[in-house]
KEFI-378020 format. One record per residue: residue in three letters; chain; residue number from 1; x, y, z of N, C-alpha, C in turn. Coordinates in steps of 0.1 Angstrom, whole numbers, plus 5000, padded with zeros to 4 digits. Atoms other than C-alpha are relative to their C-alpha. Example, Ala and Ser with C-alpha at 12.3 -4.5 7.8 and 13.67 -1.06 7.14 Angstrom:
<site Ala; A; 1; <5009; 4988; 5000>; <5123; 4955; 5078>; <5009; 5012; 5000>>
<site Ser; A; 2; <4991; 4989; 5000>; <5137; 4989; 5071>; <4992; 5011; 5008>>
% end
This chain:
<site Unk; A; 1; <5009; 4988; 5000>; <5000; 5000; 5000>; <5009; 5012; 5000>>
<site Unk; A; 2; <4997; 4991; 4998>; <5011; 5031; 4994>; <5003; 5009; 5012>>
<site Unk; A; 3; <5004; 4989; 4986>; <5019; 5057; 5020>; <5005; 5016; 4993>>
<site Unk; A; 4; <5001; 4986; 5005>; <5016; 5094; 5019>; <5016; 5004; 5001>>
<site Unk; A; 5; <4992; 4999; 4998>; <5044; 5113; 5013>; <5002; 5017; 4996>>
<site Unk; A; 6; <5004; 4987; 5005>; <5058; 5152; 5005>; <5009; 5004; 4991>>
<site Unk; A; 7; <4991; 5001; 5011>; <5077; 5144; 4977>; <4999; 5013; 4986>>
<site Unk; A; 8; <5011; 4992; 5014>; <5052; 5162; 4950>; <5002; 5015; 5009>>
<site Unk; A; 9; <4999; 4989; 4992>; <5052; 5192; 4980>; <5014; 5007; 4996>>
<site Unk; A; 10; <4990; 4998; 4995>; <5085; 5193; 4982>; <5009; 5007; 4980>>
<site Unk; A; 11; <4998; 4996; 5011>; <5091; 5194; 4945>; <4991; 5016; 4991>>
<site Unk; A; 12; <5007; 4993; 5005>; <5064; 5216; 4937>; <5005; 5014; 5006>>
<site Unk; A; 13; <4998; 4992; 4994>; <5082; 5239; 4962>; <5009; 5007; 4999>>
<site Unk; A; 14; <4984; 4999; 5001>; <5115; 5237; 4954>; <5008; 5003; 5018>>
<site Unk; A; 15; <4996; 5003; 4990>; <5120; 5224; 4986>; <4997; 5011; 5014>>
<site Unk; A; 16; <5000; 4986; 4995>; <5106; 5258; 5005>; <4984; 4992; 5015>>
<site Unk; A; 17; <5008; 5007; 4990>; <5090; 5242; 5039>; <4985; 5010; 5008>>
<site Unk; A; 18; <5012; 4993; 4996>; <5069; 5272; 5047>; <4987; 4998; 4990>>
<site Unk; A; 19; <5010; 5008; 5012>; <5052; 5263; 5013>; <4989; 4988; 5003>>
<site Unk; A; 20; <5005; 5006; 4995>; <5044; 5234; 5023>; <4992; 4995; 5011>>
<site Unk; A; 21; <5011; 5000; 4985>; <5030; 5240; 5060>; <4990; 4999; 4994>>
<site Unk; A; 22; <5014; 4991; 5007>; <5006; 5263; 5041>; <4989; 4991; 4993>>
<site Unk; A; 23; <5006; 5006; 5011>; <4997; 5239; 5016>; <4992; 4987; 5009>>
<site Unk; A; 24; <5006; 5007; 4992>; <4990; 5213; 5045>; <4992; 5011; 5007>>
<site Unk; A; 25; <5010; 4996; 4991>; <4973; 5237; 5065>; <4987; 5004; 4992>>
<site Unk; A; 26; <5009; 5000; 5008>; <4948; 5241; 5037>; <4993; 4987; 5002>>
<site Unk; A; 27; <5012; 5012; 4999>; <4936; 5205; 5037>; <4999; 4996; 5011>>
<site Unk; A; 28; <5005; 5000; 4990>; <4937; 5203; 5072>; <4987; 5005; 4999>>
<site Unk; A; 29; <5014; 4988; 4999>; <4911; 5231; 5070>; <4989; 4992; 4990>>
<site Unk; A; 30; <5014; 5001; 5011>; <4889; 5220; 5040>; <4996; 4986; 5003>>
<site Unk; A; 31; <4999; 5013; 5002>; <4899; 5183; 5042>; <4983; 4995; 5012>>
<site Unk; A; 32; <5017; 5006; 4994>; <4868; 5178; 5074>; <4991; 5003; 4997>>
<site Unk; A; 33; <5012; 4993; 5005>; <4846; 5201; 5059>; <4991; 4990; 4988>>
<site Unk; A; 34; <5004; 5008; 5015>; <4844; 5184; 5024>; <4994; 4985; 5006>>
<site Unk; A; 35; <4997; 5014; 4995>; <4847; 5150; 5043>; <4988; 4996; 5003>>
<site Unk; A; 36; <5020; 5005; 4995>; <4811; 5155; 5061>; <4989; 5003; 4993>>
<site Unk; A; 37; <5009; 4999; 5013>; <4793; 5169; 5033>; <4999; 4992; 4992>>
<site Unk; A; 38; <5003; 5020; 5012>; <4801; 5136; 5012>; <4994; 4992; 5011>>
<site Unk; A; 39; <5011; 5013; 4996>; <4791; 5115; 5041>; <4985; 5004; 5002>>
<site Unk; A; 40; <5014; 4991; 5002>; <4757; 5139; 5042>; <4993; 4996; 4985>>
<site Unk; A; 41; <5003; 5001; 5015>; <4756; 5134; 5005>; <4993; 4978; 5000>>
<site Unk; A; 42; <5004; 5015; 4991>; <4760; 5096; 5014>; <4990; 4997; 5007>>
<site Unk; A; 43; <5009; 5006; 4987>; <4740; 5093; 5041>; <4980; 5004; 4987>>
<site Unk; A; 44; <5018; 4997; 5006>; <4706; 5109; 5019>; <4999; 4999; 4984>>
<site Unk; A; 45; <5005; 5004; 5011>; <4712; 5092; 4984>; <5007; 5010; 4990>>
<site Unk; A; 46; <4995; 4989; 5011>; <4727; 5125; 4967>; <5012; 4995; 4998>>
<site Unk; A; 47; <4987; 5006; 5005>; <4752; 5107; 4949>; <5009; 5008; 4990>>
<site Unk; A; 48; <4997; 4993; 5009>; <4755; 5130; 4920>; <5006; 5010; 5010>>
<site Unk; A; 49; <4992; 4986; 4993>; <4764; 5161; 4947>; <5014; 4990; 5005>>
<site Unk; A; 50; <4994; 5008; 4994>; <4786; 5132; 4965>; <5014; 4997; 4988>>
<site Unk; A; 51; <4987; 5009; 5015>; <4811; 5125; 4928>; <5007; 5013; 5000>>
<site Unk; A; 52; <4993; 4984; 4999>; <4815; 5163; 4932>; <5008; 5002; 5009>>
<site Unk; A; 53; <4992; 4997; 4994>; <4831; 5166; 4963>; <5009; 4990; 5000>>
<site Unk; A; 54; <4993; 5012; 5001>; <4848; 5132; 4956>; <5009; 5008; 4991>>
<site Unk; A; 55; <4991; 4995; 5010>; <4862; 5153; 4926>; <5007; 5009; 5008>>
<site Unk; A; 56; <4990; 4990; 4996>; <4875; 5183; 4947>; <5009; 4990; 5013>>
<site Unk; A; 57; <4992; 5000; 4992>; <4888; 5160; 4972>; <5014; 4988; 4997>>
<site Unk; A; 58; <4990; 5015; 5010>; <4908; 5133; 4947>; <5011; 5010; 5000>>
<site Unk; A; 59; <4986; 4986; 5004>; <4933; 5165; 4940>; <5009; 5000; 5012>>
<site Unk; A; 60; <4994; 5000; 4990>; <4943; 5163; 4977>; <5013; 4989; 5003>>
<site Unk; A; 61; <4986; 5014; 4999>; <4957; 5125; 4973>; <5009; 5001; 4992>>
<site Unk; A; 62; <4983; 4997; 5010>; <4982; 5136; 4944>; <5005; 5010; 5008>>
<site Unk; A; 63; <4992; 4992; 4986>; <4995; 5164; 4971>; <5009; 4996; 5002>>
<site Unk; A; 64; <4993; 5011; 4993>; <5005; 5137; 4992>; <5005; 4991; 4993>>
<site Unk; A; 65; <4995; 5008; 5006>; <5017; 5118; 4968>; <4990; 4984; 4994>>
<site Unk; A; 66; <5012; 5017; 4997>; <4985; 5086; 4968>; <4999; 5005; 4985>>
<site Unk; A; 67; <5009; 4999; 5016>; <4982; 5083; 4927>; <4992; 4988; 5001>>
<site Unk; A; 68; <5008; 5009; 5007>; <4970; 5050; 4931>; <4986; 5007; 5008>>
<site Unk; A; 69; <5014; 4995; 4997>; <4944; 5066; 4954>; <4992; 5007; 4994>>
<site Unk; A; 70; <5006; 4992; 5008>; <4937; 5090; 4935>; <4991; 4995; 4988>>
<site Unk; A; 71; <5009; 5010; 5010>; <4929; 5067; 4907>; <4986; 4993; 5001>>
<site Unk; A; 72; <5015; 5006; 4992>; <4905; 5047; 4932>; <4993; 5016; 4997>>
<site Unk; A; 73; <5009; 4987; 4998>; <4891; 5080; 4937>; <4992; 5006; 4986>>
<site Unk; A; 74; <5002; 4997; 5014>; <4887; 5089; 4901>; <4987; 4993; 4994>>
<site Unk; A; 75; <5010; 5014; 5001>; <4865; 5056; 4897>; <4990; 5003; 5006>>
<site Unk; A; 76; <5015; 5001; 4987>; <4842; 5060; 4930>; <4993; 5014; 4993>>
<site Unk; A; 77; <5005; 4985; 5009>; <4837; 5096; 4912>; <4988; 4993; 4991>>
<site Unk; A; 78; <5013; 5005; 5006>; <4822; 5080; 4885>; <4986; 4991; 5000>>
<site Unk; A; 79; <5012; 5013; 4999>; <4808; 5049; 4898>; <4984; 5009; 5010>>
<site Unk; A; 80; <5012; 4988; 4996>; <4786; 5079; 4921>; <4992; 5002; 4991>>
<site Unk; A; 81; <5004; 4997; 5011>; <4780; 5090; 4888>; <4984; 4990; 4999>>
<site Unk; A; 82; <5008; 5008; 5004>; <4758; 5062; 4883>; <4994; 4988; 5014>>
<site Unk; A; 83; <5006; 5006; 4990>; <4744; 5054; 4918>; <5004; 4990; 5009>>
<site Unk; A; 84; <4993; 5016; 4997>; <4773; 5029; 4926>; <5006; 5006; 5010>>
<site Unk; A; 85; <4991; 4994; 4991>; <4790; 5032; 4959>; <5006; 4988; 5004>>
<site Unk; A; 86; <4990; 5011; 4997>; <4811; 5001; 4958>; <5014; 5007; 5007>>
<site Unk; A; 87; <4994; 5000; 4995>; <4840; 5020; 4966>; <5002; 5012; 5010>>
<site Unk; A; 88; <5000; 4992; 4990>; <4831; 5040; 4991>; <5010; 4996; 5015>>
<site Unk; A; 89; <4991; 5002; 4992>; <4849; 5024; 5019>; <5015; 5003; 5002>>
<site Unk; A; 90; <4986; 4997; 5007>; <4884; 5026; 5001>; <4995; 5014; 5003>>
<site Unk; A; 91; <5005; 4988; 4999>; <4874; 5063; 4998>; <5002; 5003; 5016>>
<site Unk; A; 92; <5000; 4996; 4988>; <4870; 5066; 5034>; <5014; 5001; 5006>>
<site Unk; A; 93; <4985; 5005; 4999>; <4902; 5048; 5038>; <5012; 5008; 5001>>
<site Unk; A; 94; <4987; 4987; 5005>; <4922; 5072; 5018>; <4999; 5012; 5006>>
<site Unk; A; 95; <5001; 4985; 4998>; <4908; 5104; 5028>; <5005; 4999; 5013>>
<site Unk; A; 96; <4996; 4998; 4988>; <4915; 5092; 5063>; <5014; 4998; 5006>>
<site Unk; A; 97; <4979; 4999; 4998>; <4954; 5086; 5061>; <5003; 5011; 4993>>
<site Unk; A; 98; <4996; 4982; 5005>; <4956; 5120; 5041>; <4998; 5008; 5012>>
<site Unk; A; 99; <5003; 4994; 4988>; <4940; 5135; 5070>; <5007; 4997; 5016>>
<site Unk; A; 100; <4989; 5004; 4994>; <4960; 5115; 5093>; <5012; 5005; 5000>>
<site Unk; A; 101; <4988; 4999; 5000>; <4992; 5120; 5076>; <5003; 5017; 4998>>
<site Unk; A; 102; <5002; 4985; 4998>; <4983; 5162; 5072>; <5005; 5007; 5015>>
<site Unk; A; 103; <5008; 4993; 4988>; <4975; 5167; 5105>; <5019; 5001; 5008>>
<site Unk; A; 104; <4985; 5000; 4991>; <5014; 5153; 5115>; <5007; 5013; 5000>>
<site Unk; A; 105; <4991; 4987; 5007>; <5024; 5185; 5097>; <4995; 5013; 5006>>
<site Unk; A; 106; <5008; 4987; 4990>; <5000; 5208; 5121>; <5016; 5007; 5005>>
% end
């Protein structure tokens, strides 16, 4: 399995660590917000609103470096699309070691 990492950060930064606080302290912030709005979306069938924030929050796992997650993520997007929530658990999974591995960076 993958693990997160701030390789993509780090590059994208040219190695500049305040950059990257910043850039984690953004998904700290949005990362719960988004998080309970999909299980809301979830919880009452709005699956179409649900592929939406799946979409703004797939951008977070390439950050951290997760492409295969992201990929899952990419899928659960669509399979929403079409009423399907097979991979919602994975989903959970991922969002919650991003959120995990962010937070080290508080």
């Amino acid at each position: 399995m993958e693990e997160p990492n701030l390789e993509y950060l780090y590059q994208l930064s040219d190695n500049d660590m305040e950059f990257v606080h910043q850039i984690l302290a953004v998904i700290n912030e949005e990362l719960p917000i988004e998080l309970a709005q999909y299980q809301e979306m979830i919880t009452t069938g709005q699956y179409h609103e649900a592929a939406q924030l799946v979409h703004k929050i797939k951008h977070k796992f390439i950050i951290v470096g997760l492409k295969s997650s992201y990929k899952s993520a990419h899928a659960h997007e669509d399979l929403l699309r079409d009423n399907n929530v097979t991979l919602h658990d994975e989903f959970i999974e991922n969002v919650t070691r991003v959120s995990n591995f962010s937070l080290d960076y508080k």
